[in-house]
N, C-alpha and C positions, 0 to 999 in steps of 0.2 A: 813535770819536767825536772823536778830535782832530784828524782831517781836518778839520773844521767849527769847530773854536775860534779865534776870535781875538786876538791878545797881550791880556795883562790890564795892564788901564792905571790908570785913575781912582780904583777900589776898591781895589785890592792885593789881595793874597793873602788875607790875613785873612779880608778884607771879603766875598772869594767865597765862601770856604769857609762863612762862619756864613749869608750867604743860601741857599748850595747847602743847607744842614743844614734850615732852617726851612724852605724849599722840601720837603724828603724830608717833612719832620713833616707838613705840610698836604699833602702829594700824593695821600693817600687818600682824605679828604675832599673833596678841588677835582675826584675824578675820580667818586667815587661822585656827586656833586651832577648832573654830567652825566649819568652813566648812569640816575639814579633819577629823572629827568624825560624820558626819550626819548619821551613822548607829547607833551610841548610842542615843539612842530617848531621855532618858531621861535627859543625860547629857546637849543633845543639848539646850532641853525645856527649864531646869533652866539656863545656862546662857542666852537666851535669855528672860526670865524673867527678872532677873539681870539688864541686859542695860536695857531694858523697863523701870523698875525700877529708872534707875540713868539717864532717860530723865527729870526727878522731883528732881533730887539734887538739893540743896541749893547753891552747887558749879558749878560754869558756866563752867569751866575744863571738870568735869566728864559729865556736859550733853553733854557738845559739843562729847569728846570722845564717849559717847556710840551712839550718835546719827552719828559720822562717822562708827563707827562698825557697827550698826544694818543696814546702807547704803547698806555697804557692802555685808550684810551675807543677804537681805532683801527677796529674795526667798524663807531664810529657814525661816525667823519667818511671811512671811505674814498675816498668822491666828492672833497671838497674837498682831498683827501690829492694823489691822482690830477690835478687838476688843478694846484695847487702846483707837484708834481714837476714835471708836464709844461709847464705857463707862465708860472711866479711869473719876473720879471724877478732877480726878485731870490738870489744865488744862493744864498744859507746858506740862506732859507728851501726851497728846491727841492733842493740837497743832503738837507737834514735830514727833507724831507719824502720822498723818495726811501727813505733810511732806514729811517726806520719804515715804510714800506711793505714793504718789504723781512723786515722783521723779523716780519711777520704768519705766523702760521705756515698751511701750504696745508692741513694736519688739524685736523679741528673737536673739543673735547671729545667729541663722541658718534658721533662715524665708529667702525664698526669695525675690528679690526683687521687685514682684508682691504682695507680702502681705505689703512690707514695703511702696508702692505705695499706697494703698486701707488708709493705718493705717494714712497716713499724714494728720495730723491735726483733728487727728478724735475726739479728746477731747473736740476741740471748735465748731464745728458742730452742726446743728439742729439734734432735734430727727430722722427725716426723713429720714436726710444724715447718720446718726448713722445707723438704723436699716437697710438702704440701703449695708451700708457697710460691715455691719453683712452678711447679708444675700449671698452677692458675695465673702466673704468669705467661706463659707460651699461650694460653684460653683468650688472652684479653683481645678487644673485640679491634680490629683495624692494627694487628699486632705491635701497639704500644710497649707489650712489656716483653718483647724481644731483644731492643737495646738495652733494658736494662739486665735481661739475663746477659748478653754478649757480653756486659761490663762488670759482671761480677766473675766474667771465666778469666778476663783481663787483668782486672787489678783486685780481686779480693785478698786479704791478706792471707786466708785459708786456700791449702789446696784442695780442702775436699769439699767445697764451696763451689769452687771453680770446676772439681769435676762431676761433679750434682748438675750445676748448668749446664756442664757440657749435655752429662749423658740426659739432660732432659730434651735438649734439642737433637743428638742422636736419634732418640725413639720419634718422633717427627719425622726421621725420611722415611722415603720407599722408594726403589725404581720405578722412573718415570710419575711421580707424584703429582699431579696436575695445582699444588698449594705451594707445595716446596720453594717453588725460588722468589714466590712471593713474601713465603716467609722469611726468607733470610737474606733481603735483597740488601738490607742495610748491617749486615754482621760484617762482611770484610774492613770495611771502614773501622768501626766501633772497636774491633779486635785490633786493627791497625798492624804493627809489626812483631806483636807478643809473642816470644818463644815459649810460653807454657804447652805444657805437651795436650794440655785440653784445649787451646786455640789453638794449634797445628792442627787437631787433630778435627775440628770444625771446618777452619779454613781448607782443609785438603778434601776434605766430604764435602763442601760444595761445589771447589775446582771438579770435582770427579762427577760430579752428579751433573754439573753444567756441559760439561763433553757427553756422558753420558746418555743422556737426554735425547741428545740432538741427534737421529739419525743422519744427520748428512758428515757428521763428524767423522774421520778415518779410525778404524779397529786399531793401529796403535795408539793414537792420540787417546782412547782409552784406556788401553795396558799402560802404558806409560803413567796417568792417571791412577790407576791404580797402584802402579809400582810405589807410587808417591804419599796414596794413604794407607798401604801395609807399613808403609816406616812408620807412621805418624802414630799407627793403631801399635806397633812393636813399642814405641816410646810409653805412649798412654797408658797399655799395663803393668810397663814395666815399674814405671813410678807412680802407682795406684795406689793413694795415701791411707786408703781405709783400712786401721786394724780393729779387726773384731766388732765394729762400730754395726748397731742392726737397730733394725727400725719396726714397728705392725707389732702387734700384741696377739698372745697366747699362738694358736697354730698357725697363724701366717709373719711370724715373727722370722725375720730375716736380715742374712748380713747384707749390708750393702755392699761389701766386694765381690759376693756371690752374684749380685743383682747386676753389678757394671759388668763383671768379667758376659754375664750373659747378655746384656743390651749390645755391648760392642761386638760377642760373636754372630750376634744375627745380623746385626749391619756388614759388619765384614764379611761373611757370606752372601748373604744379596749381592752385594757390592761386584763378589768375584763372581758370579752366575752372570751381571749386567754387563760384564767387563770381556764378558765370552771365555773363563774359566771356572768354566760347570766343576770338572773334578774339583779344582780347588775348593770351589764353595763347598763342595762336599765334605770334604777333607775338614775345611774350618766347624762346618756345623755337626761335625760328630764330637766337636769339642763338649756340645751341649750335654750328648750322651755322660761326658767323663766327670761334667759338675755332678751329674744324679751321681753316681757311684765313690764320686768326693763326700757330697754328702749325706753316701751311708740311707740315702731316700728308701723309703718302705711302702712309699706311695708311688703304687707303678703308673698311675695319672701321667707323673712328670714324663715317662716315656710317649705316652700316647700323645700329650701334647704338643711334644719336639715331634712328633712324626706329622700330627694334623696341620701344624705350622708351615713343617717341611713343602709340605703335597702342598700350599696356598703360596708357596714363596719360589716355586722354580728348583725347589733343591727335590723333587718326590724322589729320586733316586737314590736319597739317604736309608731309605726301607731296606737298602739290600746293606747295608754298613752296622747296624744295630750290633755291637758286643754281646757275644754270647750269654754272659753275665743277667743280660737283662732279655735276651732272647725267650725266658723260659715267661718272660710275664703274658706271652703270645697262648701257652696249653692254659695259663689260668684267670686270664682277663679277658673279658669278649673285648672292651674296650680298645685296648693296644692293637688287637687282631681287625677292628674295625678300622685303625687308624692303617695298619699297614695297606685294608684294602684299598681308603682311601688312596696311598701313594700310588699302587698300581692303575687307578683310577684316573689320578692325571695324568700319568704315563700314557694312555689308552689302551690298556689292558683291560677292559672292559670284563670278558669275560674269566677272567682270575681275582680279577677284584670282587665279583658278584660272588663266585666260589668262596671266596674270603668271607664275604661279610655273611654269606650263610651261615660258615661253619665259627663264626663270631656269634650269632644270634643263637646256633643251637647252643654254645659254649654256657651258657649263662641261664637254659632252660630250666633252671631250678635254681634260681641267686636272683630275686627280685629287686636285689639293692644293684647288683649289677645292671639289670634290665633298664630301674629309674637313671642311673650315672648316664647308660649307652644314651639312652631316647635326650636327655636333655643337653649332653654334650656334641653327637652329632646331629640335633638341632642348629647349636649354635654354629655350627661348620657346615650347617646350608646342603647336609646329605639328607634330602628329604624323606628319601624311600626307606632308607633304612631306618631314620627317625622314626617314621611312620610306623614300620612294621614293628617296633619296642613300644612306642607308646599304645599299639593296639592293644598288647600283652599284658602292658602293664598297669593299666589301667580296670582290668577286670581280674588282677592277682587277689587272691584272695587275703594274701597277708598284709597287706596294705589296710587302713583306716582311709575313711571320707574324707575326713582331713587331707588325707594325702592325696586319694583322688583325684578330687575334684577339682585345684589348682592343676595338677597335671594334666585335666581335660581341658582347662581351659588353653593351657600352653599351647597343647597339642593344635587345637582346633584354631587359633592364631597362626601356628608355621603352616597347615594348609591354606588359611586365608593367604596368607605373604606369600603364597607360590601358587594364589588363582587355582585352588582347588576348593571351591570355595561352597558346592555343593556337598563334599566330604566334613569340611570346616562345619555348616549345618547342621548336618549329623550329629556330631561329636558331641555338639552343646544340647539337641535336643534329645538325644539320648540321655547326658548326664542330669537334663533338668526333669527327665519323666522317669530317672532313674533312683533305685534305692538301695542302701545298704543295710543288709541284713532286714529289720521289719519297721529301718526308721528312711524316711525319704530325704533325696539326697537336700532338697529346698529346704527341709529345716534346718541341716546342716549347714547349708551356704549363709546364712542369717548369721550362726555363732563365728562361721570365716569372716563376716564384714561383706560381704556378693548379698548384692541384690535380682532378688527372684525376676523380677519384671527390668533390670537392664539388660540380663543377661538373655531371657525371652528377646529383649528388642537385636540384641546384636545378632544370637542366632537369625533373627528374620532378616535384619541386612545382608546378612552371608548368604540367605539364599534373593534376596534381590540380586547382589552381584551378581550371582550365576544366570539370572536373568540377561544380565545386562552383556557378559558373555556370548550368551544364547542370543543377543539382540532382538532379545522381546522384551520392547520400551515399555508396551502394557502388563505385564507382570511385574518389570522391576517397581515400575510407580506404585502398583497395589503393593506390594510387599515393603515398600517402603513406609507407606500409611499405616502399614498392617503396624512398623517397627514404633512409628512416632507415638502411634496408639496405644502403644504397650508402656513406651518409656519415653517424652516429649524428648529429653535431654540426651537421647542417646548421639552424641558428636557426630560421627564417623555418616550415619543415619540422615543428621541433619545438612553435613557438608554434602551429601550425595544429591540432595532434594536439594539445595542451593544450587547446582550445577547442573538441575537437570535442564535436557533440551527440550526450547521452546516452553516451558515454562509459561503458564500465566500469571498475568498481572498480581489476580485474587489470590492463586497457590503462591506467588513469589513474597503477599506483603504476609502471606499468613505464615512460611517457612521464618522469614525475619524474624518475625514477631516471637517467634519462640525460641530464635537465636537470641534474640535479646532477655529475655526470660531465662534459658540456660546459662547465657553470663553472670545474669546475677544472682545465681544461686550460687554458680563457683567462685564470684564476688564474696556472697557470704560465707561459702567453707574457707576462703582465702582468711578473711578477716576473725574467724574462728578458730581455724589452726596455720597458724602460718609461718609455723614450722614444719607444715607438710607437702613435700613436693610437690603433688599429682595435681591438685589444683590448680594450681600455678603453670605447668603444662600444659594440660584440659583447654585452662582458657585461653592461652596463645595458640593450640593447634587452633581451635574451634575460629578464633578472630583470623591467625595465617590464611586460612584457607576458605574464609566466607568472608564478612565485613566487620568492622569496630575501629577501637580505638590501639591501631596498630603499636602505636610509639610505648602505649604499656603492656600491649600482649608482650612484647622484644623485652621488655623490663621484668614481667612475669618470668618468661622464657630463661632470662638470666640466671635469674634467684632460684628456679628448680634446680639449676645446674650449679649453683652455691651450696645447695642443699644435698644433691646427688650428683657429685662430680663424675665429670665423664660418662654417662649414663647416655647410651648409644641413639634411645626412643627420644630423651631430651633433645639430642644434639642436633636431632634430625627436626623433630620442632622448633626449635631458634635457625637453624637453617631455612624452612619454610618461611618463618619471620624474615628473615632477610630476604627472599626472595622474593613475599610479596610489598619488601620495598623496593624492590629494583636493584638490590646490591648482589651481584652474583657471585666476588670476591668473597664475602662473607659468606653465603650461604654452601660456599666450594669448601673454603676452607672449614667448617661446621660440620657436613655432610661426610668428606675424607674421613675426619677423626671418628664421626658416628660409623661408618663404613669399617673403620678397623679395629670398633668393639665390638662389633657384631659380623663378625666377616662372612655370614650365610643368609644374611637379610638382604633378598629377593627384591623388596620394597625400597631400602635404603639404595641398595645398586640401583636402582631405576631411576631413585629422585637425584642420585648423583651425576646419571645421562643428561637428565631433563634441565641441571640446575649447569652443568658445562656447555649446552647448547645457548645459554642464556648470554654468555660472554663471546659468543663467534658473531 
């Protein structure tokens, strides 16, 4: 405080002291009077004008006094606090009001103490650790730490704090989001009447999203909606505090204004496609196009991905908008050339898209590194056939090592299981496990990857039980199920299918347990041996989600993967199953959405998504 004091002149010593003293005596009254009127707005407004005000007295009394009042009252005048600091000409007042901003604490009495864990220290933190801790705030379970991101977009004394939270809860919508207004049912409130352009710009994205929603709502009360959050999106970038400021190490190292400029054009496209101005959106998300060529990008990926986004977001129309510039990475990427099919593909252009992704697939007939890119990335975008048709390729390229293989088999043979081709899936694994390279066999191989010979036997055999089960021949899937246990007792997936089988006996029912319990505590013991390793921890929550145990710690397991591999789509979807085999179908919605939008072509995750929204009607 006595960075801010100015010599004492006119009163003396004395004289301050006995004001400071009678100032302390009335300070609890002069602050409760504010607080126990916060309905009268205006009264509120002018006396906190006032103290702001008498932070620039000429007497040291009354600053000190208003600057413990405004301490006090520091919730109700944030806005007028914030503006102070950042305009007041004047500098003791902008000092002092800095201050006490400062002094606000980032934890609310009734956060718990899993947010108050995540908040510690988080002022002094790298960007990294910041946006980290953002982000596992919007995760927290029965959204806890939603109020307190809404309060740091509020009253942080940084703007780029404030718009960190924002744009964390940005990337959170979607049109028609079935989570969404769950999550942000208590942000209007928290935000209250803040003019930051990152609370406008929240508050007006769920105004819009709340009309929007609603089919029964009228097409203007949309637009109009809309009209209300392109103002809010026009203020937002315009005063977009980030210089230079980047965050990710070595090649994924990135500015964070490049990062917001991109989160808000995706939202603001969606937005205008939902609002029933398709060109618009379009118009907005060729913005995307203009970041790659801002930054000089060499990696034509960034186009292919604005376009496979495009096709999953209502915008596929954008395929015919692509700037020449970047047009040409179509004669030398199958990749891009795959993405455009995809746009003609949601279009329904069936048969131009299929032309495409031919003349994609031949594009790359001799670029094996292209081949592995295409097969794993239209994987992940849930184009199965064409996946398929690259991973057949590439997989028997000669330029490729086992190494490289063999994980690629197994991916491969997983995207046909997740799309119920699961007699192909079969295949794939027993091919690769009676298969060899060059004159060494691919199973001694798998030993120095960390695969084990006899799990992967056992999964191949579940994949063809399922296709059994398909087929609706119960006596084949049960043998092939035996055949699986036989080979590998622990194989999950294997175990869960034989827990659920129908009509089940007594003796099979106590002898399937019996090994469920056995397989927990094994991944009991990998837990307690490295546990700092994800999959374990996983393993054991699917395994408990979807058979029987000790629920309360599989959800607690389930967590801790996802501490360990944030966001990780496979995780999310097993703490989702956790929640649902508590009955909480909130959680397991809101869990499944996010695991659904890191994996946007997982077959399996859409289905558990159906299964886990029927739970709540």
């Amino acid at each position: 405080m006595t960075a801010f004091q100015k010599p004492v002149t006119f009163h003396g010593m004395h004289g301050v002291l006995f004001r400071l003293l009678y100032c302390l005596v009335l300070l609890p009254s002069a602050a409760h009077a504010i607080t126990r009127s916060a309905g009268d707005d205006v009264t509120n407004q002018q006396k906190i004008t006032a103290l702001i005000t008498e932070l620039g007295d000429s007497d040291y009394a009354t600053r000190e006094s208003a600057t413990q009042q405004l301490r006090t009252i520091a919730d109700h005048a944030i806005d007028q606090l914030l503006d102070a600091a950042n305009q007041s000409n004047d500098l003791e007042i902008a000092l002092r009001s800095q201050w006490i901003l400062e002094t606000v604490s980032l934890v609310g009495p009734d956060d718990p103490p899993e947010v108050t864990e995540l908040l510690k220290n988080f002022s002094n933190s790298s960007l990294s650790q910041q946006i980290s801790t953002l982000s596992r705030l919007v995760r927290l379970e029965n959204n806890v730490g939603i109020k307190p991101l809404a309060r740091l977009i509020r009253t942080n004394r940084s703007a780029s704090i404030s718009y960190l939270a924002a744009l964390v809860l940005l990337q959170e919508w979607r049109p028609n989001d079935p989570y969404w207004p769950i999550l942000v049912a208590d942000i209007p409130a928290e935000l209250n009447t803040s003019q930051r352009p990152s609370a406008l710009l929240i508050q007006h994205l769920i105004s819009f999203s709340r009309l929007a929603d609603n089919p029964e709502n009228k097409s203007d009360q949309k637009k109009d909606a809309f009209t209300n959050l392109e103002e809010a999106i026009k203020k937002f970038l315009e005063l977009l505090p980030f210089n230079k400021q980047a965050f990710g190490i070595n090649t994924t190292r990135r500015e964070v204004g490049d990062l917001a400029r991109e989160i808000v054009v995706r939202c603001h496209a969606r937005a205008a496609v939902q609002a029933e101005f398709p060109d618009r959106g379009i118009d907005i998300a060729k913005k995307l196009f203009g970041f790659i060529a801002e930054r000089g990008e060499k990696n034509p990926l960034a186009t292919a991905d604005v376009l496979f986004w495009a096709s999953h977001s209502g915008l596929a129309d954008i395929c015919n908008a692509v700037p020449e510039s970047l047009q040409k990475t179509f004669e030398d990427q199958s990749l891009t050339l795959y993405a455009v099919a995809s746009c003609e593909q949601a279009n329904g252009n069936d048969i131009l898209a299929t032309e495409m992704a031919g003349r994609a697939f031949a594009l790359s007939s001799d670029k094996t590194d292209q081949q592995m890119l295409a097969a794993i990335r239209l994987d992940h975008w849930g184009l199965i056939d064409w996946a398929d048709r690259e991973y057949q390729r590439v997989v028997v390229s000669p330029k490729l090592s086992a190494q490289q293989i063999i994980p690629l088999s197994i991916q491969w043979a997983e995207l046909l299981n997740d799309f119920d081709r699961c007699e192909e899936a079969s295949a794939v694994l027993e091919k690769m496990l009676n298969g060899s390279h060059g004159t060494v066999q691919n199973i001694r191989i798998m030993d120095s990857l960390g695969y084990s010979k006899e799990a992967l036997t056992a999964r191949q055999k579940y994949f063809v039980s399922r296709g059994a089960q398909g087929d609706g021949n119960r006596d084949r899937e049960r043998k092939d199920l035996d055949e699986a246990l036989k080979e590998y007792p622990e194989e999950i997936d294997t175990l869960i299918a034989y827990y659920h089988f129908p009509e089940i006996s007594a003796v099979d029912r106590s002898r399937v347990v019996t090994l469920i319990k056995k397989a927990l505590r094994k991944l009991q013991q990998r837990i307690d041996q490295e546990p700092d390793a994800a999959n374990p921890y996983n393993e054991y929550a699917w395994l408990v989600a979807n058979t029987e145990g000790d629920l309360a710690r599989a959800t607690r397991y389930s967590k801790r993967s996802l501490e360990l591999d944030f966001d990780s789509a496979s995780f999310l979807d097993t703490l989702a199953h956790c929640y649902a085999a508590d009955e909480n179908s909130a959680e397991a919605i809101r869990c499944q959405v996010v695991a659904l939008r890191k994996d946007p072509g997982s077959n399996t995750i859409k289905k558990n998504l159906q299964k886990f929204l029927t739970m709540r009607e």
